[in-house]
C-alpha positions in Angstrom: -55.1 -1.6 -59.0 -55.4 -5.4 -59.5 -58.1 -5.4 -62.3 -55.8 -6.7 -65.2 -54.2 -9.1 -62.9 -56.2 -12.0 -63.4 -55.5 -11.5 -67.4 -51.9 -10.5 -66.7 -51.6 -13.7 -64.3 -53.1 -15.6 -67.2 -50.1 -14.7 -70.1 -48.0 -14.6 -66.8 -48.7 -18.8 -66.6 -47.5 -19.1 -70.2 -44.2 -18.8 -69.8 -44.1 -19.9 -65.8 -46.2 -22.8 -66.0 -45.2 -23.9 -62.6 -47.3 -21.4 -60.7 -51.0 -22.8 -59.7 -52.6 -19.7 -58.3 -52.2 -16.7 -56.7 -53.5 -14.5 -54.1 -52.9 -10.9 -53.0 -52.9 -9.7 -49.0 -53.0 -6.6 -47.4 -50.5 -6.6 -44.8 -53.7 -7.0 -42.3 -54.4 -10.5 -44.3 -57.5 -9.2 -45.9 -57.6 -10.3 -49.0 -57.4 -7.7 -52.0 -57.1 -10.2 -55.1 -57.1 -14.3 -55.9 -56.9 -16.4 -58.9 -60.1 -18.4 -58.5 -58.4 -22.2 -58.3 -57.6 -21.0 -54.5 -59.2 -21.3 -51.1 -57.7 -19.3 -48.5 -59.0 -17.4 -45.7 -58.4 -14.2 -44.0 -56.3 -15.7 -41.5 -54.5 -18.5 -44.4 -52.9 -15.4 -45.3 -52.2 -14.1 -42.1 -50.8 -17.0 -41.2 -48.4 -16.9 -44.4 -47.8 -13.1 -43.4 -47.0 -13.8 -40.2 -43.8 -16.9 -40.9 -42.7 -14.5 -43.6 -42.4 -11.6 -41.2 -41.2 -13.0 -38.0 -38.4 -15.5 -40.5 -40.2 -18.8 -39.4 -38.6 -22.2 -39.8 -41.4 -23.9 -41.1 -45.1 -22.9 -42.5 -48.3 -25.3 -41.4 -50.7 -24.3 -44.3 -53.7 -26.6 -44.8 -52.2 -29.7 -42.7 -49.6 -29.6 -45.3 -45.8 -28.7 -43.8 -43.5 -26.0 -45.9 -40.0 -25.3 -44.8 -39.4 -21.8 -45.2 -36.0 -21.3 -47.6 -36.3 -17.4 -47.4 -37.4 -14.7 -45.7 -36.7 -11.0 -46.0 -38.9 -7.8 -46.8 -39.2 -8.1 -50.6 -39.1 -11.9 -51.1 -40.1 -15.2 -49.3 -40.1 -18.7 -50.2 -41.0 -22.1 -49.0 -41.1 -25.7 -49.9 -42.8 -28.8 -49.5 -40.7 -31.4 -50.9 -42.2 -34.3 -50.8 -45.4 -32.7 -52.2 -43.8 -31.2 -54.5 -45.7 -27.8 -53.8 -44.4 -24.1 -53.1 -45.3 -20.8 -51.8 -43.5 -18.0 -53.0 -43.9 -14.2 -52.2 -43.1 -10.4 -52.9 -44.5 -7.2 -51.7 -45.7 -5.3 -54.3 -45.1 -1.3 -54.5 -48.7 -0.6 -52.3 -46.8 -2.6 -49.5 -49.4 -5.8 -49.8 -48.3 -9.4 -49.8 -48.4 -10.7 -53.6 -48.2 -14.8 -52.7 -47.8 -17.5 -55.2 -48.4 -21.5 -55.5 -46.2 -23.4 -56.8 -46.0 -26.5 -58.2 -42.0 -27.5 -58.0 -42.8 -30.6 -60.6 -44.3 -28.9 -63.5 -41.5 -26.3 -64.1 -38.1 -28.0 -62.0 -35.3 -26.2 -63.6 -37.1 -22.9 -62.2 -36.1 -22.9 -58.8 -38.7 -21.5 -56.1 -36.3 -18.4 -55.5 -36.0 -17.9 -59.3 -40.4 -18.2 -59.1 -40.3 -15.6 -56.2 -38.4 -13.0 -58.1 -40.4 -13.0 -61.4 -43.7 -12.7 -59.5 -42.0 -10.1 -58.3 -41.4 -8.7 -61.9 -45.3 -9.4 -62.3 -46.7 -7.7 -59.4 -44.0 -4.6 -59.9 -45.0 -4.1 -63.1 -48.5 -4.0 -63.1 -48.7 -0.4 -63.0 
C-alpha cells in the first residue's frame, strides 16, 4: 500500500514545504513506512500513539517538549513553539497512524491544523 508514498510525499513537499518528514505506524507502533530524513523507533511512535490516544497535554519526543493542540480519532496535532517544530497526524483508511514533522517556520501562514488535514488528503488518497 505505501510504495508510491515516498514519490507521492516527494510532489506532496512541493506545495507544503513546511513538512520535514514523515512516518507511518501501525496502531501497535511498528513501523510500516518513513521518509528517510527520520529516526524514530518502535516505541517513538508508540509513544506519539499513545498522547494522541489517551488526549495528552503535552508530548516528550527526543528531549524536545510538544504541547498537544489536538487530539481526536482522525486528526492530532502538536507544537513546539519555541523550536519552531510540529507533529501532525491522521489515520489513514487501514486504521494506521500517518504522522508528520513539521517545521512551523518554513511554511507560517499554514497553520499545524491546516498541515494535519492535508496529510490527511495525502494519506486518504493514496489509493
Amino acid at each position: 500500500m505505501y510504495e508510491d508514498l515516498l514519490e507521492k510525499f516527494e510532489m506532496f513537499r512541493e506545495k507544503h514545504y513546511e513538512f520535514t518528514g514523515l512516518i507511518i505506524c501501525s496502531n501497535q507502533g511498528d513501523i510500516l513506512f518513513t521518509t528517510q530524513s527520520l529516526e524514530l523507533s518502535s516505541s517513538d511512535c508508540q509513544q506519539i500513539i499513545n498522547s494522541w490516544l489517551h488526549s495528552a497535554e503535552q508530548l516528550n519526543l527526543h528531549e524536545i517538549r510538544y504541547t498537544i493542540l489536538k487530539t481526536d480519532i482522525y486528526q492530532f496535532a502538536a507544537l513546539n513553539p519555541h523550536l519552531k517544530k510540529g507533529i501532525v497526524g491522521s489515520m489513514d483508511r487501514e486504521y494506521n497512524y500517518a504522522i508528520g514533522f513539521v517545521d512551523t517556520e518554513t511554511n507560517p501562514e499554514n497553520s499545524l491544523l491546516l498541515s494535519s488535514i492535508e496529510l490527511n488528503k495525502l494519506v486518504w488518497n493514496m489509493n
